[in-house]
N, C-alpha and C positions, 0 to 999 in steps of 0.2 A: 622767578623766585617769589611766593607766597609771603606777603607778612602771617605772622604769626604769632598768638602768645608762648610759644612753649621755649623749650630752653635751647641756647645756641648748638649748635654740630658743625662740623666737618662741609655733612653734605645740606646743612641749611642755616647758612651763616648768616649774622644779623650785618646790615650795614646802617649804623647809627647817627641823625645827625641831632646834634643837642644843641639847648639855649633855643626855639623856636619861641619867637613871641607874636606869631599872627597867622592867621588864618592863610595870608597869602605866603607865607614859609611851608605850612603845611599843605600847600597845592603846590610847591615845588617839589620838596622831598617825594609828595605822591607821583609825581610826575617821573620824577627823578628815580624812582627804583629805590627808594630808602625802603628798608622795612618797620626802623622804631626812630622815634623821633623824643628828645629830653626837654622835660618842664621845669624850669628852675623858679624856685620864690625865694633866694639867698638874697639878700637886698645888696649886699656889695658887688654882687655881679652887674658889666652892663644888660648880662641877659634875663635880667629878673624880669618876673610877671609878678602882677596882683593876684589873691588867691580864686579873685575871681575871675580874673581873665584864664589861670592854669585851670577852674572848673572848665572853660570854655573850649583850650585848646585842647582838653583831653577828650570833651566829645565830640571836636573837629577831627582828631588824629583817629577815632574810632571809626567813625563816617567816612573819611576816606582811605580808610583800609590800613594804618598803620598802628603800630603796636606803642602806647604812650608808655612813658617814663616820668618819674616824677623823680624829682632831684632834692633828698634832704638833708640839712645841714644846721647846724644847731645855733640859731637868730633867723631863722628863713622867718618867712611873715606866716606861714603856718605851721602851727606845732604838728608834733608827731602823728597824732590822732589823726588830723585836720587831712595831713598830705595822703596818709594812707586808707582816707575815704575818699576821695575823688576819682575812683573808679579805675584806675591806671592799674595792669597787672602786676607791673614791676612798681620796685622804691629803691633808689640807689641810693646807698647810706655809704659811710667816708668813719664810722667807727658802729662799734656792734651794738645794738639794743641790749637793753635789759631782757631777762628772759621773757618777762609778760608782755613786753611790746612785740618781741617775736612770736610768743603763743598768739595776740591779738594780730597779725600779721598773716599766721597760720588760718587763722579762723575766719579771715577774709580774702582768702586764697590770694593772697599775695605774697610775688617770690620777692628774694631781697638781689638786688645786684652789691655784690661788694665793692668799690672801690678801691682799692690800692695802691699806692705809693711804689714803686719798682726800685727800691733802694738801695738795693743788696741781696745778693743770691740766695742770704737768707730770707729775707721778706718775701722774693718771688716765688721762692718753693713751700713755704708753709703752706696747709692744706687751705682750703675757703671755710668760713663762718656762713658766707650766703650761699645762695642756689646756684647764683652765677658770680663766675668770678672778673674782673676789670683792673685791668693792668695799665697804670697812667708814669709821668716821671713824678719823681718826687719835689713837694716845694717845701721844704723845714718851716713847721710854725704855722704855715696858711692850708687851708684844707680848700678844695676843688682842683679842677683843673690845670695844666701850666702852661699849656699851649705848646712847648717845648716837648720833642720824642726824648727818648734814653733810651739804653743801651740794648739794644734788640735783641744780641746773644745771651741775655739774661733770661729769655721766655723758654729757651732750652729746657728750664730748671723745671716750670709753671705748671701747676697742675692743667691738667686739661676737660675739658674745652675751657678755650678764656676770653676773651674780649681788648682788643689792643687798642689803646687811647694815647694822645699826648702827641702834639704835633702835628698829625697829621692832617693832610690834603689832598688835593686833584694831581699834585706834582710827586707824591713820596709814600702814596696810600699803595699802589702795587709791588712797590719794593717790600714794604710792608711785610703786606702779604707773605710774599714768597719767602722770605728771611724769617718772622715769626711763626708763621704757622697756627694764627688765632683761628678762630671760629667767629669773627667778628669783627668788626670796625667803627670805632667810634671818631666824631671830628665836632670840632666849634668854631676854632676862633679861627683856621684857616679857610672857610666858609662862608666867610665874611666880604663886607667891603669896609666896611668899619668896625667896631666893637657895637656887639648888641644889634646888627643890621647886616642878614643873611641873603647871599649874593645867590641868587637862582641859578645863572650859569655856573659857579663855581662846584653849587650842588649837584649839579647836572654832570659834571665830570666827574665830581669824586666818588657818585652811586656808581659811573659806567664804568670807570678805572679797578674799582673794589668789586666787581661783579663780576668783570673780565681775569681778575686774577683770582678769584675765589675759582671759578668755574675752570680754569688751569692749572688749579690744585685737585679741585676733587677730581679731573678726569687722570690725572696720574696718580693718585689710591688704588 
């Protein structure tokens, strides 16, 4: 499986792993079979970086062959501008730009990942505002991630291709799979051995686990 910047499919699905704060996280996930790897500068996270260290991990994640992600959210230590010049293809946003931040968006060929809250069958099935869509559980009132899945028979509804987030791990990522039918996998905090400090073995199953069931989807298409 090629990392790649272009957009998730079927037969070339991303396996995402986010919150990366070092160079030695991104010689795991390379190692590991990740294809994109996520940059956070939200300061409440424990997985925030400095914006100078996300300058750093984004030309780390280039150099070893993975596709960066920049993760923004409205108090990150860099503004809008800021996150969508540091060279990353993607920007995953958690609510929709202005139109000129997306025409400036456009203009430096960068696609948007949307974030989504998986709420309600209605939230699931609305169409996307981004390029790519990102299916997470919902937290009322806090924006990011929740570490907790939700309700899988909800992705039924979901436009396709989408990106399946929230909860998931080395233990729960191929069930996943086969039940949702993403074009993709996202994980963080199950990843871990602490909060903000990404466990290499654990990475190392959940690329092999989501690789192995991704490839046992597309050969039955």
């Amino acid at each position: 499986m090629t990392p790649s910047a272009a957009l998730p499919s079927p037969r070339s699905p991303w396996i995402k792993v986010c919150g990366v704060r070092s160079f030695a996280d991104l010689e795991a996930c390379a190692k590991a079979g990740a294809t994109h790897v996520g940059v956070n500068t939200w300061p409440q996270s424990p997985r925030a970086v400095s914006p100078r260290e996300a300058r750093a991990l984004v030309r780390g994640a280039r150099s070893l062959g993975l596709v960066p992600v920049v993760l923004h959210l409205s108090g990150s230590l860099l503004p809008f501008t800021g996150a969508a010049r540091l060279g990353a293809p993607f920007l995953q946003l958690y609510a929709r730009p202005p139109a000129r931040d997306e025409a400036a968006l456009a203009a430096l060929r960068v696609s948007v990942i949307e974030s989504r809250p998986a709420a309600s069958s209605s939230s699931v099935e609305a169409l996307p505002w981004g390029q790519v869509l990102l299916l997470d559980a919902a937290r009322p009132g806090k924006p990011g991630g929740t570490g907790s899945p939700f309700d899988w028979s909800l992705c039924g509804l979901a436009p396709r291709p989408f990106i399946l987030a929230g909860g998931l791990g080395p233990e729960n990522v191929a069930q996943a799979v086969h039940r949702a039918r993403p074009a993709g996998v996202d994980a963080a905090s199950r990843l871990e051995s602490r909060p903000g400090v990404k466990d290499a073995g654990r990475i190392r199953e959940f690329c092999a686990s989501a690789r192995q069931a991704f490839m046992e989807i597309a050969h039955a298409l």
